[in-house]
Short mmCIF file of the C-alpha atoms (twelve columns), coordinates in Angstrom:
data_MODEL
# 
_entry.id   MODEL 
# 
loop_
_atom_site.group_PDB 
_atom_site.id 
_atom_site.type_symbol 
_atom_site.label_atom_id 
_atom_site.label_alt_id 
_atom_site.label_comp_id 
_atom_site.label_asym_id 
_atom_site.label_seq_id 
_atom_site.Cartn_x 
_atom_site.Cartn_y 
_atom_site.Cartn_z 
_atom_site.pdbx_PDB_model_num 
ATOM 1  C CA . UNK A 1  -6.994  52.592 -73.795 1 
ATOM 2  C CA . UNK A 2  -10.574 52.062 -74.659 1 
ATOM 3  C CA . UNK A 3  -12.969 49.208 -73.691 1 
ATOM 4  C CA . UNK A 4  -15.420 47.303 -76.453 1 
ATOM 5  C CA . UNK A 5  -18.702 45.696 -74.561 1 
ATOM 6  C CA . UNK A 6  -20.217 42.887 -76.575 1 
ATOM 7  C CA . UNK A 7  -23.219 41.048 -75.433 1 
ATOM 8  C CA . UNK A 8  -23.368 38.079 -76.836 1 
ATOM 9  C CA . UNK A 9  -25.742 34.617 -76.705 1 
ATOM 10 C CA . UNK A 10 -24.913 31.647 -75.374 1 
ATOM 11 C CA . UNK A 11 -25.592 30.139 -77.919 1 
ATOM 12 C CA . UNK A 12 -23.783 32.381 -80.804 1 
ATOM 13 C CA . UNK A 13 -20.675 33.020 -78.601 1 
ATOM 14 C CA . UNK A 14 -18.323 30.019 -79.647 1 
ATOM 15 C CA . UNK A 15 -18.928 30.951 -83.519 1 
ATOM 16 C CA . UNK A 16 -18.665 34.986 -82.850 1 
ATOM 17 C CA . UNK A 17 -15.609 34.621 -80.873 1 
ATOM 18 C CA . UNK A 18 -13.819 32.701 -83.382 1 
ATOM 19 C CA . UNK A 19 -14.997 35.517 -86.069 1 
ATOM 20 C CA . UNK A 20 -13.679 38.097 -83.335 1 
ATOM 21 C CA . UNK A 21 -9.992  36.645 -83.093 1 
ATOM 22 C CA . UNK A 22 -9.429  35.953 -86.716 1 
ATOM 23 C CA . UNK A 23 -10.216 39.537 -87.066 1 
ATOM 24 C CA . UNK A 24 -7.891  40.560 -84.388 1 
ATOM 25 C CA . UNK A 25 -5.189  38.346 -85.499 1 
ATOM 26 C CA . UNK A 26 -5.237  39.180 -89.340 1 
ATOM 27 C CA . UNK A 27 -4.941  42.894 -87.935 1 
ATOM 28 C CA . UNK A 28 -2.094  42.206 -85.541 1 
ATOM 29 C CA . UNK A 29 -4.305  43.422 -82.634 1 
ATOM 30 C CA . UNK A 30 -2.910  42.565 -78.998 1 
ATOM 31 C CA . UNK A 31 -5.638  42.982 -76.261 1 
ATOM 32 C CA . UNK A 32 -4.439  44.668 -72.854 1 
ATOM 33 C CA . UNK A 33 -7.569  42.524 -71.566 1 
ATOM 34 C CA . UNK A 34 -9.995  40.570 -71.447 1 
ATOM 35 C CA . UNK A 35 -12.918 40.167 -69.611 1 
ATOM 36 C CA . UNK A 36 -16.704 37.685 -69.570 1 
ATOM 37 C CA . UNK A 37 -19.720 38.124 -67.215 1 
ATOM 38 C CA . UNK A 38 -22.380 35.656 -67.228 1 
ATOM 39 C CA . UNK A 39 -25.993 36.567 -67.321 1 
ATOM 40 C CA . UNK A 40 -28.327 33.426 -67.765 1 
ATOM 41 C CA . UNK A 41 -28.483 32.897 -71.613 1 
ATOM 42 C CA . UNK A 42 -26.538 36.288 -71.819 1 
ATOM 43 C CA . UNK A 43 -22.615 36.765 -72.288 1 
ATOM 44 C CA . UNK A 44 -20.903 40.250 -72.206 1 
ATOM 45 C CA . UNK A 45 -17.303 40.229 -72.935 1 
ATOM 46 C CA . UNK A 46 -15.639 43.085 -72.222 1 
ATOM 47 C CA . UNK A 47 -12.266 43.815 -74.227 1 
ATOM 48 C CA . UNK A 48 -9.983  46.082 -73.523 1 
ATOM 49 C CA . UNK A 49 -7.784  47.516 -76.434 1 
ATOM 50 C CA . UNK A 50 -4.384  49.090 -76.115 1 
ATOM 51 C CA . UNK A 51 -5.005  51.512 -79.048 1 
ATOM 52 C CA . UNK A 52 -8.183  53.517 -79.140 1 
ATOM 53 C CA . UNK A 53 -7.808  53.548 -82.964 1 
ATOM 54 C CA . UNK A 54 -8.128  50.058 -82.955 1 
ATOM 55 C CA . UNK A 55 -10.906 49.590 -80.659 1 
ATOM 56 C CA . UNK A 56 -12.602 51.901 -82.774 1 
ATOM 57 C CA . UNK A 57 -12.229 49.781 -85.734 1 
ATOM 58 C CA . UNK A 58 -13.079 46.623 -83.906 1 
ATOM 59 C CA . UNK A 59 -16.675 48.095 -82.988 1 
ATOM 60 C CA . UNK A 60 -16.990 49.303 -86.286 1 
ATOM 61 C CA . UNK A 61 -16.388 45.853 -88.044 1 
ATOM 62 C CA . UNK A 62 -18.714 44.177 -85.345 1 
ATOM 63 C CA . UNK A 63 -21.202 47.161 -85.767 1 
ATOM 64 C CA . UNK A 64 -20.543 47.675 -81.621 1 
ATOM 65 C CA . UNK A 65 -19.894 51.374 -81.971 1 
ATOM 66 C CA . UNK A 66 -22.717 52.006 -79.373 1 
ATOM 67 C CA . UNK A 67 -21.045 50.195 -76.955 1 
ATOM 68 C CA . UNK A 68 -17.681 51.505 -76.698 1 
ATOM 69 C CA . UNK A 69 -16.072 53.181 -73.845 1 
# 
């Protein structure tokens, strides 16, 4: 199992989510979990994948290799 941090904007989070499950959805991607800490203006989601493989292409796409666990 490996865990993807994305910080995220206020702001930009409804539109980046919806980019983030159409890509997990078109590539049949279940999520063990899911996690989302609030910092002021800040949001950091914190998903958990099943299969490193496809965390790894999930932070890839996204350009969120740096913050993978």
């Amino acid at each position: 199992m490996r865990t993807v941090k994305v910080r995220l904007r206020e702001a930009d989070l409804r539109r980046e989510m919806e980019t983030m499950r159409e890509w997990l959805d078109s590539n049949g991607v279940e999520l063990r979990k899911f996690d989302c800490e609030h910092h002021g203006p800040v949001r950091i989601l914190s998903i958990e994948f099943r299969v490193d493989a496809e965390a790894d292409a999930f932070a890839r796409r996204f350009d969120l290799s740096f913050t993978t666990y």
